[in-house]
N, CA, C and O atoms as a Tinker XYZ file with bonds, in Angstrom:
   352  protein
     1  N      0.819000   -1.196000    0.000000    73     2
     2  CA     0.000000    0.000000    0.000000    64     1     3
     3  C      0.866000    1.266000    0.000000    63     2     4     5
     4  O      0.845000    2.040000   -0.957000    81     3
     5  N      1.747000    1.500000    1.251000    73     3     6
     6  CA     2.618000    2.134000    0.933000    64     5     7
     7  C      3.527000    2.434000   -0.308000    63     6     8     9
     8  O      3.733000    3.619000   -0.568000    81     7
     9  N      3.950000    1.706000   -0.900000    73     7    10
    10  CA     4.272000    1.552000   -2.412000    64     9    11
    11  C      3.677000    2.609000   -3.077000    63    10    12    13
    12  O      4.253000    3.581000   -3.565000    81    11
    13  N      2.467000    2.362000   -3.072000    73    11    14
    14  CA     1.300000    2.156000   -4.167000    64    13    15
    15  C      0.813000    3.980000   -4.041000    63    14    16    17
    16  O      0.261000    4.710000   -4.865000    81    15
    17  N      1.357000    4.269000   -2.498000    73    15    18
    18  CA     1.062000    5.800000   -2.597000    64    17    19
    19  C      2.119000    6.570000   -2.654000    63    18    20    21
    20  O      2.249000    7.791000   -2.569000    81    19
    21  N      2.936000    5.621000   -2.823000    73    19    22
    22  CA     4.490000    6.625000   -3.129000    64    21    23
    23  C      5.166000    6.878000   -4.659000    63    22    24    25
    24  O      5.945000    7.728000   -5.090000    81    23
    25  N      4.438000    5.647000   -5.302000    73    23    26
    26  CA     4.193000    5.635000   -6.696000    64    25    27
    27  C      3.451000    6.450000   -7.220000    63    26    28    29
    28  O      3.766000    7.123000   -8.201000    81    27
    29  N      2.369000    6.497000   -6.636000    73    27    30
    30  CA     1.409000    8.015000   -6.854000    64    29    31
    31  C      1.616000    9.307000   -6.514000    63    30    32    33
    32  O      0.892000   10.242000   -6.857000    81    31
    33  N      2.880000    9.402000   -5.647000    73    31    34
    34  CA     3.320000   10.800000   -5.274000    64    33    35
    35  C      4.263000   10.978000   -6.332000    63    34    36    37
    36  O      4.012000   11.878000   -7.133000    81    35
    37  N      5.693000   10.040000   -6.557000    73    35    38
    38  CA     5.836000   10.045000   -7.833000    64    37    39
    39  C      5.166000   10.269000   -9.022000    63    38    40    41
    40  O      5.710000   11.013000   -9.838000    81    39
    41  N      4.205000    9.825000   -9.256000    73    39    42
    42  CA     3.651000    9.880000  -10.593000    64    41    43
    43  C      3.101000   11.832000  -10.638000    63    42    44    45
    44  O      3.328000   12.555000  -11.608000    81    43
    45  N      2.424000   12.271000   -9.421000    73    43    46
    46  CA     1.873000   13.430000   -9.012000    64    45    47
    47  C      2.809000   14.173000   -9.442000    63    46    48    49
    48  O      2.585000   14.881000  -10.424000    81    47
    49  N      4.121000   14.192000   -8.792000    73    47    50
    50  CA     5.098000   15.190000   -8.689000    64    49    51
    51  C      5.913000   15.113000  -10.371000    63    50    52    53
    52  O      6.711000   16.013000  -10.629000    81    51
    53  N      5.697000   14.202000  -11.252000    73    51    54
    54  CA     6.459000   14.088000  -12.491000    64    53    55
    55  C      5.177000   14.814000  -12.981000    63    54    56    57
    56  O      5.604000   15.872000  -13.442000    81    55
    57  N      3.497000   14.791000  -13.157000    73    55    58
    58  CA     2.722000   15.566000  -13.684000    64    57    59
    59  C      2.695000   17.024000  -13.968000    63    58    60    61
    60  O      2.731000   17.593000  -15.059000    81    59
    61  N      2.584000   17.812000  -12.034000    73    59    62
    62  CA     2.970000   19.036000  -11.820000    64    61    63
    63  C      4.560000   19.343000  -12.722000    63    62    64    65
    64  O      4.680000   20.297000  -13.490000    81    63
    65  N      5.580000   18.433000  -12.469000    73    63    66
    66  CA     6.435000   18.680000  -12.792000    64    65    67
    67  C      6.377000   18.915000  -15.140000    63    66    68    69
    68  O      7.200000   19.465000  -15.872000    81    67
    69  N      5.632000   18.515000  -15.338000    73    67    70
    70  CA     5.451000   18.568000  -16.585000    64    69    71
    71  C      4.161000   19.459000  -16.865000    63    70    72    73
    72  O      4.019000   19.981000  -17.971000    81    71
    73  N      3.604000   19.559000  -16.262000    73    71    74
    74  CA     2.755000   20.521000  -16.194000    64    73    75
    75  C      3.256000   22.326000  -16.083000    63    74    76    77
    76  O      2.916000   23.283000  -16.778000    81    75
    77  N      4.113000   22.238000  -14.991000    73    75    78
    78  CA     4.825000   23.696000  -15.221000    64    77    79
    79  C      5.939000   23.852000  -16.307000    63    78    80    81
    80  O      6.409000   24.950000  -16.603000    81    79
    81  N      6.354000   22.591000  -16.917000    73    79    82
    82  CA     6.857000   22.860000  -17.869000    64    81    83
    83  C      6.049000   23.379000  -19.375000    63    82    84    85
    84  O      6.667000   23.889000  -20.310000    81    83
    85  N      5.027000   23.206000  -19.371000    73    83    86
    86  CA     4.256000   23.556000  -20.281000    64    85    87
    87  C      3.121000   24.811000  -20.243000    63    86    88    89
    88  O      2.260000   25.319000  -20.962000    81    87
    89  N      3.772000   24.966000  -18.786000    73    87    90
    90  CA     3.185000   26.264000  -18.801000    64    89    91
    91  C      4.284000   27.506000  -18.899000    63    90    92    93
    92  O      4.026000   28.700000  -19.050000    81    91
    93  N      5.289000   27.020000  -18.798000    73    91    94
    94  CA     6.518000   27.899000  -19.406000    64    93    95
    95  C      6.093000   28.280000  -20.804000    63    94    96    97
    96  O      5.560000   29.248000  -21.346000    81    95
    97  N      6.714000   26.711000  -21.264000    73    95    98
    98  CA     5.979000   27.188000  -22.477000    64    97    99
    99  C      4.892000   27.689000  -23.400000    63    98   100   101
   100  O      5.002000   28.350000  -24.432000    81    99
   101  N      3.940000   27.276000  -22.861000    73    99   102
   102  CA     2.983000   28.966000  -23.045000    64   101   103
   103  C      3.276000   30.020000  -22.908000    63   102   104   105
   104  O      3.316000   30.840000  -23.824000    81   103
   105  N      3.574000   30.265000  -21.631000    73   103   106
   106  CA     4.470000   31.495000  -21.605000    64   105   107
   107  C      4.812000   31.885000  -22.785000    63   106   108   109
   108  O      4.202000   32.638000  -23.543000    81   107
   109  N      5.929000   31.291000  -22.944000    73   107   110
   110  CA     6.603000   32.213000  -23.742000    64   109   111
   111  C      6.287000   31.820000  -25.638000    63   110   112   113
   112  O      6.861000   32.279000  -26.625000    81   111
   113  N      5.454000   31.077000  -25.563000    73   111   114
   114  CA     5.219000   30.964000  -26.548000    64   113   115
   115  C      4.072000   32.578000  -26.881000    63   114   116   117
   116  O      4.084000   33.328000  -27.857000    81   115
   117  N      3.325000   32.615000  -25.803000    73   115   118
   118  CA     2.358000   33.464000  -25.729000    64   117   119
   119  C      3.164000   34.931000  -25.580000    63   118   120   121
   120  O      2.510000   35.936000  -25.856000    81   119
   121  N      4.338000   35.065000  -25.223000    73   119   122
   122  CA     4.827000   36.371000  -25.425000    64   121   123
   123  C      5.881000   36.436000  -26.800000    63   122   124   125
   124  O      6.589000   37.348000  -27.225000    81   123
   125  N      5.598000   34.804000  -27.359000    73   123   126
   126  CA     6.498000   35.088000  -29.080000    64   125   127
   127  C      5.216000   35.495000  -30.251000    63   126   128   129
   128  O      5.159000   35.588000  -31.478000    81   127
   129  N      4.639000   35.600000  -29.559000    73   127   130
   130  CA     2.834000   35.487000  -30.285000    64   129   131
   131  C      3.068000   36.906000  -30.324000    63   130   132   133
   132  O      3.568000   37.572000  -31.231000    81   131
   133  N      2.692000   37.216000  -29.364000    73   131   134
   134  CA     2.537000   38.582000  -28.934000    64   133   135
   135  C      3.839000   40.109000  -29.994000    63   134   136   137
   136  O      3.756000   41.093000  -30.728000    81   135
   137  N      4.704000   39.348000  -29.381000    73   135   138
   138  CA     5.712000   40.162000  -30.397000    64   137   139
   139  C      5.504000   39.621000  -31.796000    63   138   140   141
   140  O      5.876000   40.540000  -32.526000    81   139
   141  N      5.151000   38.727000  -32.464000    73   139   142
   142  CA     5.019000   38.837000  -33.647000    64   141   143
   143  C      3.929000   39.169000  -34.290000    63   142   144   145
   144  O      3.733000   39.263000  -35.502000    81   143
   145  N      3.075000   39.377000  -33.200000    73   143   146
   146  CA     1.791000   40.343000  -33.796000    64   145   147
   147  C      2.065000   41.532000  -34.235000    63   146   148   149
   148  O      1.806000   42.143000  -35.272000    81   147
   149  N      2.967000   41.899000  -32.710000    73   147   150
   150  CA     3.284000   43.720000  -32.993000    64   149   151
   151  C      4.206000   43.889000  -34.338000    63   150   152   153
   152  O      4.234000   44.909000  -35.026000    81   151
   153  N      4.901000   42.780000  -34.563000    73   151   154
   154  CA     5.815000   42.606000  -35.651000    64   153   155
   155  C      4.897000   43.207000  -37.046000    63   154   156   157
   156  O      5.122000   44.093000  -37.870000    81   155
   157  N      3.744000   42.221000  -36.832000    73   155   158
   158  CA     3.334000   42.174000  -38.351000    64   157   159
   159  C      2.517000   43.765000  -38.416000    63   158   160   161
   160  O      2.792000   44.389000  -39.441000    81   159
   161  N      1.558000   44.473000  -37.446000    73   159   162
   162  CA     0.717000   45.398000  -37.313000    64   161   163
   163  C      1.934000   46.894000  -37.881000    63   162   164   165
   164  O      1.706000   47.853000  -38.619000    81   163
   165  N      3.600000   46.345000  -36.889000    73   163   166
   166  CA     4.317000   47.469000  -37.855000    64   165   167
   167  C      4.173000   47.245000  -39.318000    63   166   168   169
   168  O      3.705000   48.012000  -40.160000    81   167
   169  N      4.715000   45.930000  -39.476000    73   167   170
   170  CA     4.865000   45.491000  -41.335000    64   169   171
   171  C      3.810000   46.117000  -42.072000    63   170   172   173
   172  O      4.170000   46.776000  -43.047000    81   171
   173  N      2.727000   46.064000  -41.849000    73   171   174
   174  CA     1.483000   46.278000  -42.367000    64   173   175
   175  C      1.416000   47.937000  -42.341000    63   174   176   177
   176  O      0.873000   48.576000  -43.242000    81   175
   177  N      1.933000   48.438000  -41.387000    73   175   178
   178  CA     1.930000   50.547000  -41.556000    64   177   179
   179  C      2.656000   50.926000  -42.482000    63   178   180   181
   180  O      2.338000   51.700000  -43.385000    81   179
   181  N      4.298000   50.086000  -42.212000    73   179   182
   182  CA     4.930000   50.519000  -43.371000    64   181   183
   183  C      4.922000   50.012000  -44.722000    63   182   184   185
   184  O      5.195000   50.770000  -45.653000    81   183
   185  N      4.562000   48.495000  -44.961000    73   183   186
   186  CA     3.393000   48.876000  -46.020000    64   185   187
   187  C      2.971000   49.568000  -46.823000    63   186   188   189
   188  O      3.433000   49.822000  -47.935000    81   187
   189  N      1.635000   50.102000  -46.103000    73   187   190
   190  CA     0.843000   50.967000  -46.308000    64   189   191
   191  C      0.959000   52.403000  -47.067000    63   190   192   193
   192  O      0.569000   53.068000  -48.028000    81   191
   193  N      2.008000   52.373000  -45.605000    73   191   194
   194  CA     2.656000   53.876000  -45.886000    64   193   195
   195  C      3.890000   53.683000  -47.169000    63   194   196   197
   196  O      4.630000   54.642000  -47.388000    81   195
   197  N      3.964000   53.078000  -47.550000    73   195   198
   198  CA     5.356000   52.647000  -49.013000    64   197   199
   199  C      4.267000   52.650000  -49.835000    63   198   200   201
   200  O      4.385000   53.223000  -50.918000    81   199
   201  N      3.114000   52.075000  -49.519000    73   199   202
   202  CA     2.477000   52.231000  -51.071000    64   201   203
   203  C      1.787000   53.476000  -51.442000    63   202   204   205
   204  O      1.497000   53.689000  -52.619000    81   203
   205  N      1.556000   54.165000  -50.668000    73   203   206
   206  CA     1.154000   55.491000  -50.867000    64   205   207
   207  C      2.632000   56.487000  -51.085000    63   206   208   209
   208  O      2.530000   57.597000  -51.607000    81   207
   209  N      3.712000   56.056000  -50.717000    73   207   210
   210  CA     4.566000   56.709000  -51.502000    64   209   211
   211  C      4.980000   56.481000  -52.723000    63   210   212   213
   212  O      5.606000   57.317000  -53.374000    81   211
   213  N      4.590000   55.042000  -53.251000    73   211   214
   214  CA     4.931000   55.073000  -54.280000    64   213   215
   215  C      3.875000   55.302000  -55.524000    63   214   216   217
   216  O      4.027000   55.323000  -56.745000    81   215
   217  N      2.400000   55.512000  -54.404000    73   215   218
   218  CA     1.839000   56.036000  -55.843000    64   217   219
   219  C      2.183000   57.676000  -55.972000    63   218   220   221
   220  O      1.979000   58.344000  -56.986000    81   219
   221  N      2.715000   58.138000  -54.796000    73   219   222
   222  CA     2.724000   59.970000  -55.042000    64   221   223
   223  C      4.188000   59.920000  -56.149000    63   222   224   225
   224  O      4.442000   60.876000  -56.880000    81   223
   225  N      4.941000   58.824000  -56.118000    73   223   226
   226  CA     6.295000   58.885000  -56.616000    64   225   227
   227  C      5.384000   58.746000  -58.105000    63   226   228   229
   228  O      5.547000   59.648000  -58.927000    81   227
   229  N      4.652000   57.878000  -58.362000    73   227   230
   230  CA     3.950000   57.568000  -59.834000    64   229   231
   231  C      3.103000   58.953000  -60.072000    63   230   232   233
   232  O      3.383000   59.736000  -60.979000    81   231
   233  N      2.687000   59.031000  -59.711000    73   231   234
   234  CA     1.877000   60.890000  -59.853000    64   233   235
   235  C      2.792000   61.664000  -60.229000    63   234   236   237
   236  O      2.691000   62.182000  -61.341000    81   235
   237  N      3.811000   61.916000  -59.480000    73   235   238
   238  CA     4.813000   62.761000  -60.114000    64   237   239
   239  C      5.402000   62.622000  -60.774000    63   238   240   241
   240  O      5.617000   63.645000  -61.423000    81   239
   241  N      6.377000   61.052000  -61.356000    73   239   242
   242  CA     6.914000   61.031000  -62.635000    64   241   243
   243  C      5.512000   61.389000  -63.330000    63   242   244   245
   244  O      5.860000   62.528000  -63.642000    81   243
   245  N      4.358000   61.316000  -63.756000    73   243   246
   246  CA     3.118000   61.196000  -64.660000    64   245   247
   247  C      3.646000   62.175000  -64.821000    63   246   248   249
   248  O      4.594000   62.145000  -65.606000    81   247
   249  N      3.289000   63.515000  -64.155000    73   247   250
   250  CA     3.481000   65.324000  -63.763000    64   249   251
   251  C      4.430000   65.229000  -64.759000    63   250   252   253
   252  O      4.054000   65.375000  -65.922000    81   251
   253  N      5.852000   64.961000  -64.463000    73   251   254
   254  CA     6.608000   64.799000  -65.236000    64   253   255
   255  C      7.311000   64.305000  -66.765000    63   254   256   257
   256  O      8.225000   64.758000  -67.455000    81   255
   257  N      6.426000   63.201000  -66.886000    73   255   258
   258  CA     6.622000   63.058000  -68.378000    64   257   259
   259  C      5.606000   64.309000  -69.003000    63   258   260   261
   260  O      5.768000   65.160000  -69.877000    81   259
   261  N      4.534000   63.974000  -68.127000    73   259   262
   262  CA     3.598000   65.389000  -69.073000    64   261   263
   263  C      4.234000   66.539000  -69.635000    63   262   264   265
   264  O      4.056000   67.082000  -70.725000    81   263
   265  N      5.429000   66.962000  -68.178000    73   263   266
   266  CA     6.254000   68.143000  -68.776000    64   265   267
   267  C      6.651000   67.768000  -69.970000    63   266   268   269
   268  O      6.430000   68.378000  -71.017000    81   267
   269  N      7.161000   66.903000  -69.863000    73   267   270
   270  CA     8.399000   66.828000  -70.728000    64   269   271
   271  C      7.887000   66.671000  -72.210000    63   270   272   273
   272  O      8.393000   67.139000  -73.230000    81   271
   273  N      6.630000   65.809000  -72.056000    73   271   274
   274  CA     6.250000   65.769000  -73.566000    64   273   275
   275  C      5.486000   67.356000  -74.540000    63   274   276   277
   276  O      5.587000   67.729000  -75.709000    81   275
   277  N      4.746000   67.917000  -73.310000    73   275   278
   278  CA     4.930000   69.577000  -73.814000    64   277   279
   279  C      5.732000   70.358000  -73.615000    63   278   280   281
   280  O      5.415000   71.546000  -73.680000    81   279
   281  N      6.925000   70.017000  -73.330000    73   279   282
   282  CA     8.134000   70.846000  -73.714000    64   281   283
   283  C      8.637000   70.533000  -75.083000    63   282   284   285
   284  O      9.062000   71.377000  -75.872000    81   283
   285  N      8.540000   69.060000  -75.330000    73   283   286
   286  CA     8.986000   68.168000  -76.322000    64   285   287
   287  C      8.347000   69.224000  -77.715000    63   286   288   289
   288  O      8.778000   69.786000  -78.722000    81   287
   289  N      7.536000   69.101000  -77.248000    73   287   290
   290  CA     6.118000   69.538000  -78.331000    64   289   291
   291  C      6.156000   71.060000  -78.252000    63   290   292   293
   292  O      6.054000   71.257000  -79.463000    81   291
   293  N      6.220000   72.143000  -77.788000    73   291   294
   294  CA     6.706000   73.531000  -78.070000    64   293   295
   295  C      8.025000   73.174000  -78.471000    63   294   296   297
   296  O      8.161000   73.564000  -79.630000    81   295
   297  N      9.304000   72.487000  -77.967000    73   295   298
   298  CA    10.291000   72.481000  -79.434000    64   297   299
   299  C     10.279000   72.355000  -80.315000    63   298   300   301
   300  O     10.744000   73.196000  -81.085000    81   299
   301  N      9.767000   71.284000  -80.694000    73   299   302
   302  CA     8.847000   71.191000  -82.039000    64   301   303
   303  C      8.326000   72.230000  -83.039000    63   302   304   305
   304  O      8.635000   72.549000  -84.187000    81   303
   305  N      7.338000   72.665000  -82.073000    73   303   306
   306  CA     6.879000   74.093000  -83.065000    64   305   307
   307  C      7.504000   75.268000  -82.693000    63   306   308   309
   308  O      6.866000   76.256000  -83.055000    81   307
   309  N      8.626000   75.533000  -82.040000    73   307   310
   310  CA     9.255000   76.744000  -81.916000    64   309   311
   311  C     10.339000   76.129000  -83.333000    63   310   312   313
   312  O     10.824000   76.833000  -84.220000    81   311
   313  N     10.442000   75.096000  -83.214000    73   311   314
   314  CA    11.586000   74.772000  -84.677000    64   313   315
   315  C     10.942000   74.842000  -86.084000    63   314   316   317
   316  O     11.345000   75.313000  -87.147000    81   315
   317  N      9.727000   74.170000  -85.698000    73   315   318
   318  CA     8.854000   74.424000  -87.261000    64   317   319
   319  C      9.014000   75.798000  -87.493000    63   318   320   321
   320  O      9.393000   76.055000  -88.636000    81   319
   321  N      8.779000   77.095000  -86.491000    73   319   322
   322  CA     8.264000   78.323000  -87.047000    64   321   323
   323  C      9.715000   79.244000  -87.218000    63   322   324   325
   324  O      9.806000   80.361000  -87.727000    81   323
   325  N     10.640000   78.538000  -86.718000    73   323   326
   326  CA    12.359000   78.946000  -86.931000    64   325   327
   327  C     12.607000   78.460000  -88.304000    63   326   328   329
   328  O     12.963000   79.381000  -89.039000    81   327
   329  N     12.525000   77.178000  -88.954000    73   327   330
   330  CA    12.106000   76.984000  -90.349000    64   329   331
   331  C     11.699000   77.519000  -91.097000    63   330   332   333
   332  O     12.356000   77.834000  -92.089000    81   331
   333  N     10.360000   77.865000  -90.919000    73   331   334
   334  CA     9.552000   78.439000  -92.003000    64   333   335
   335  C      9.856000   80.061000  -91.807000    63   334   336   337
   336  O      9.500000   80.610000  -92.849000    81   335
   337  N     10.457000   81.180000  -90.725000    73   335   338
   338  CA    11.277000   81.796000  -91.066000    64   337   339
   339  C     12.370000   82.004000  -92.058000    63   338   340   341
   340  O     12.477000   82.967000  -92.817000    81   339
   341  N     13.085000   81.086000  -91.966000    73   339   342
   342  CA    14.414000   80.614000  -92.396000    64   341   343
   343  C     14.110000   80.830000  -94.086000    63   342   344   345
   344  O     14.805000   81.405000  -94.924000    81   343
   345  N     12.603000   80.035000  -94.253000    73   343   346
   346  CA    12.668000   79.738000  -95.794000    64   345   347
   347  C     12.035000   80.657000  -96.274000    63   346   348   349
   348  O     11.834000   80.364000  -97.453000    81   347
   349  N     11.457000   81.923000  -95.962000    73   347   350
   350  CA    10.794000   83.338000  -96.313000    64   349   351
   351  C     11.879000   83.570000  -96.551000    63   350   352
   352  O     12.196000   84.689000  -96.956000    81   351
């Protein structure tokens, strides 16, 4: 009988004993959770915030070729009418 409850204190004390081991690990599993939430909620701002810079970056090259193609285009006809000077 004795045995039989010392085997069971054994068995008790290896349970608890595996039992707080797994509550460690929760632990810290639950605070690797945790930081990789905050991980992703940054990922996701900057993100966000990159893609809205890169459409203002696309807006402005647009702005920009626009210049460029009516600049393109008054050279053009500032040369046509330097020409047709030329040939009067």
């Amino acid at each position: 009988m004795e045995q039989e409850i010392s085997r069971f204190q054994r068995k008790m004390t290896d349970l608890e004993s595996v039992l707080h081991q797994k509550d460690v690990e929760l632990k810290a599993s639950e605070t690797q959770r945790s930081i990789l939430e905050q991980d992703l909620a940054t990922y996701i701002t900057e993100c966000s915030s990159l893609k809205r810079s890169l459409e203002e970056a696309r807006v402005e090259v647009s702005r920009e070729d626009d210049k460029a193609m009516q600049l393109l285009h008054d050279i053009r006809e500032q040369s046509n009418k330097l020409q047709e000077i030329k040939e009067q």
